[in-house]
N, C-alpha and C positions, 0 to 999 in steps of 0.2 A: 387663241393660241394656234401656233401655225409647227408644222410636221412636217414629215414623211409620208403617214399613218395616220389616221382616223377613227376610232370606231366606239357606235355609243347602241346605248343597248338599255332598257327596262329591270325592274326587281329589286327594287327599296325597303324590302322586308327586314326590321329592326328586333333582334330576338335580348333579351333579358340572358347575360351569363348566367351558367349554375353556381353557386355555393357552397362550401362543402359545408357539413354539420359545422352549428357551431361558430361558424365563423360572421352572419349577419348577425350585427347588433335590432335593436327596437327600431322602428321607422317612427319618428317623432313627430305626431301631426299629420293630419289626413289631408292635405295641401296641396296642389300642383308643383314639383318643382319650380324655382321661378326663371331658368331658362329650357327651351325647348331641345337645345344641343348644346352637347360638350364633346369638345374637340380636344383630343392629347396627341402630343407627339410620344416619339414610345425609348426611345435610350436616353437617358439623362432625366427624364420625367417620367412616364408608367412605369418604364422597366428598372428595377432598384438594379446596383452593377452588378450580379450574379444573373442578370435576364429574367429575373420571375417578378411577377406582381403579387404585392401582399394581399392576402388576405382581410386588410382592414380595406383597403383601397379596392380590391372588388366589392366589396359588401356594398361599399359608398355609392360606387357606379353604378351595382343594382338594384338599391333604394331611390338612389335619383330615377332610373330608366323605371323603375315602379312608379315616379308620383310624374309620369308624361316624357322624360327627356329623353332623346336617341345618343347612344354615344358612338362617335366615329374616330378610330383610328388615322392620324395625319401622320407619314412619317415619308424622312427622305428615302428609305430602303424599297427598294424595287419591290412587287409579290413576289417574285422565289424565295426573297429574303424576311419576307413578313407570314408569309401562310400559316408557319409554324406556331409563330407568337399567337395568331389570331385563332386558331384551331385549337390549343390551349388554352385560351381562355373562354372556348366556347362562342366567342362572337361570331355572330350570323349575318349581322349589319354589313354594314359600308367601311371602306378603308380608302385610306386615303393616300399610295404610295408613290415611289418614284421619284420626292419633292413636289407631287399637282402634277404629274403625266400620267399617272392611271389613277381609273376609282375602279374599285373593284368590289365585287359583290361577294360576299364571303360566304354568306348560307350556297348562292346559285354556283360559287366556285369560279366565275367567270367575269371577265374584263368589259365597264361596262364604257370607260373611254383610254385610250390609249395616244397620246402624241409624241410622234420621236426628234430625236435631233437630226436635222441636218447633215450628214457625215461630211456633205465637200464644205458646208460655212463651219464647219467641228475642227476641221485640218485648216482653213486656213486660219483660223483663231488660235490656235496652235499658233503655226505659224508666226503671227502677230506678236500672240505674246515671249515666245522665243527668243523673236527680236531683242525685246525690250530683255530678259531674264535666265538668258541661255539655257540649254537644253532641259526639259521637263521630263518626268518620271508619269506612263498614264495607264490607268486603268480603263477598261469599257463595261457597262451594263446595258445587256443585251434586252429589247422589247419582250414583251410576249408572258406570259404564266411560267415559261419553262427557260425565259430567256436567262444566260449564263453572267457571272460577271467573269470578266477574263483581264488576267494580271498581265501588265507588260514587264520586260526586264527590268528590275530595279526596286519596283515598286516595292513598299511597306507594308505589308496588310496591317489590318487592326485588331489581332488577335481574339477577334468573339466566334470562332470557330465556327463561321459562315463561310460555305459552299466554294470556290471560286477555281478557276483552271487558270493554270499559269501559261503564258507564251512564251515562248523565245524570240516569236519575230514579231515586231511591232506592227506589222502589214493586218496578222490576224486580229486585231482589235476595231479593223473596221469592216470587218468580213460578215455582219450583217446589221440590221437595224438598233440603234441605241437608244435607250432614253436619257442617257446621259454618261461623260466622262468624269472621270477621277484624276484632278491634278497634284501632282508631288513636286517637291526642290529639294536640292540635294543642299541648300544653304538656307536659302529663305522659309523662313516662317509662316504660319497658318495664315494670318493677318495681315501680313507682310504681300505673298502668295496672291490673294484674295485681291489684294488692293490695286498690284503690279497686274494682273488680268483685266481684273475691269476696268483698267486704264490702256489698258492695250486692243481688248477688242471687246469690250460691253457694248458695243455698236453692232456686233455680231451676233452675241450669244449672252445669255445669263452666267453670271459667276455668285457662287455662294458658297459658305462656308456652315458644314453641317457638324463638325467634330473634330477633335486631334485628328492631323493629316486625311480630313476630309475636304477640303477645297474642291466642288464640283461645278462641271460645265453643263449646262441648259438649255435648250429651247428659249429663243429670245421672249423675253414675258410672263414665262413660266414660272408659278410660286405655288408653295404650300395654300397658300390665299384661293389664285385661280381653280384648283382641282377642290379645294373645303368649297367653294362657292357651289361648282357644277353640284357635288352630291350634296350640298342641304337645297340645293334647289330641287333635287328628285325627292327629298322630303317634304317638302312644303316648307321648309325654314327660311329665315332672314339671319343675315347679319345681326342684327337689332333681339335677335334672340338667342345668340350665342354666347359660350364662354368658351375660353382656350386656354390651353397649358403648355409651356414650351421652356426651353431653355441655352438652344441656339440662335445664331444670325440666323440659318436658313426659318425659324419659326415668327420673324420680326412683321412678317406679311401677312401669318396666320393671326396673330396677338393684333394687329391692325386692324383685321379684318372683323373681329370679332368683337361684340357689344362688352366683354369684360375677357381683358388680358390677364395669363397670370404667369409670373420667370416662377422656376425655381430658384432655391437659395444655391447660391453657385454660380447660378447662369452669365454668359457670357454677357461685358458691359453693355455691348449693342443692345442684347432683349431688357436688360434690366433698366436701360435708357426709355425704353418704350411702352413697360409694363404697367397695366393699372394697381397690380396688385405682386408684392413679393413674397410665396409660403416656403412651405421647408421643403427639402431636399428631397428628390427622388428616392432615395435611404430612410428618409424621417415621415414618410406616407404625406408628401407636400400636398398632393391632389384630395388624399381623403380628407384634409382638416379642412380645406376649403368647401366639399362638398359638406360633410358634415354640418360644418357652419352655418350653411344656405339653407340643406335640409330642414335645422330645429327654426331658422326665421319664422 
């Protein structure tokens, strides 16, 4: 993966969430789980749509991380945007944000690789795709633990009452380091969006698609995939010993990468085209009936 930015750093330390009363069922069978990491993405999958994780679906997670497995947070949201989630649930472990530009260490609090975009191959891919799709709507998220995401004129937000500063001038969105851009169209479509880009300048930069009017720009080579590989490497993990959960395109590289894929029920064609396995819905505890399942094996 190639940057701006660089930086890699030690502390693999994997803690077991709390519980509250009440809420872990029995552990059935004194067993090894039988993969060593489970990898989730966290909106559409862990997080039901009100943002919280059930209670069955923790219990599952901590019964698995009981019988050997580490679970790691994969999500396209930068750390400013995940610290919360992960502090709430207690995880100590690894995360996996920014779509594989940062892993971050969630007990040590700190960033253990970081890689940015490009800002002048950012503007000319811009650029590019412009050409082809007339004027775009962009956001920027900023590098760093504190880094900002900043709205340019126009843009949509997505209503989950995350953090963000609005611009007026589109100059301040590239006023310092990014892990990545947010593309909008004021006619074209997610998919649509998505396609019209990576035909315009995926010779440039990565284009993916992580949610309704999420269409993001990348770091050439950059995937969920590449940053889940760096931290189960600091675990001692293989591919060959993973499972994963996802339910967007951007999660099509993590599901690949991973010894057993699983879409949610819902999930976009792309992942459901690539999936080993289809459970239920982010709403219906999709991850705990899977776990569950493995667990009583």
């Amino acid at each position: 993966m190639t940057g701006e930015a660089e930086g890699t750093g030690t502390g693999e330390a994997v803690a077991n969430r709390a519980v509250e009363p009440g809420e872990r069922g029995e552990v059935p069978g004194p067993g090894r789980f039988p993969y060593r990491l489970i990898a989730t993405d966290l909106d559409g999958t862990l997080l039901r749509d009100d943002a919280t994780v059930s209670g069955r679906t923790r219990a599952a997670l901590d019964a698995a991380c009981a019988r050997g497995a580490a679970h790691i947070v994969v999500t396209g949201r930068a750390v400013p945007w995940t610290r919360h989630i992960l502090d709430g649930l207690g995880h100590r472990g690894l995360a996996v944000c920014g779509q594989g530009a940062q892993v971050y260490d969630a007990g040590a609090g700190r960033l253990l690789t970081s890689v940015t975009l490009d800002r002048r191959l950012a503007q000319l891919a811009v650029a590019k795709i412009e050409a082809e799709t007339g004027p775009l709507v962009l956001a920027a998220s900023q590098d760093g633990l504190e880094g900002e995401v900043l709205i340019g004129p126009g843009y949509r937000e997505q209503g989950k009452g995350l953090p963000a500063v609005r611009c007026t001038d589109v100059e301040q969105l590239w006023s310092a380091p990014l892990n990545k851009l947010y593309l909008q169209h004021p006619a074209l479509g997610d998919d649509e969006l998505a396609k019209a880009a990576r035909s315009a300048a995926g010779d440039l930069v990565g284009i993916t698609m992580a949610g309704e009017n999420l269409v993001e720009m990348l770091p050439p080579g950059l995937s969920k995939a590449k940053g889940l590989a760096i931290a189960a490497r600091r675990l001692g993990v293989t591919a060959r010993e993973a499972i994963a959960f996802g339910d967007m395109p951007n999660d099509v590289p993590m599901l690949g990468w991973a010894a057993h894929g699983v879409a949610m029920a819902g999930a976009h064609p792309e992942l459901l085209a690539v999936a080993d396995e289809i459970t239920a819905s982010n709403e219906s505890d999709g991850i705990a009936l899977v776990l569950e399942r493995l667990l009583a094996d």
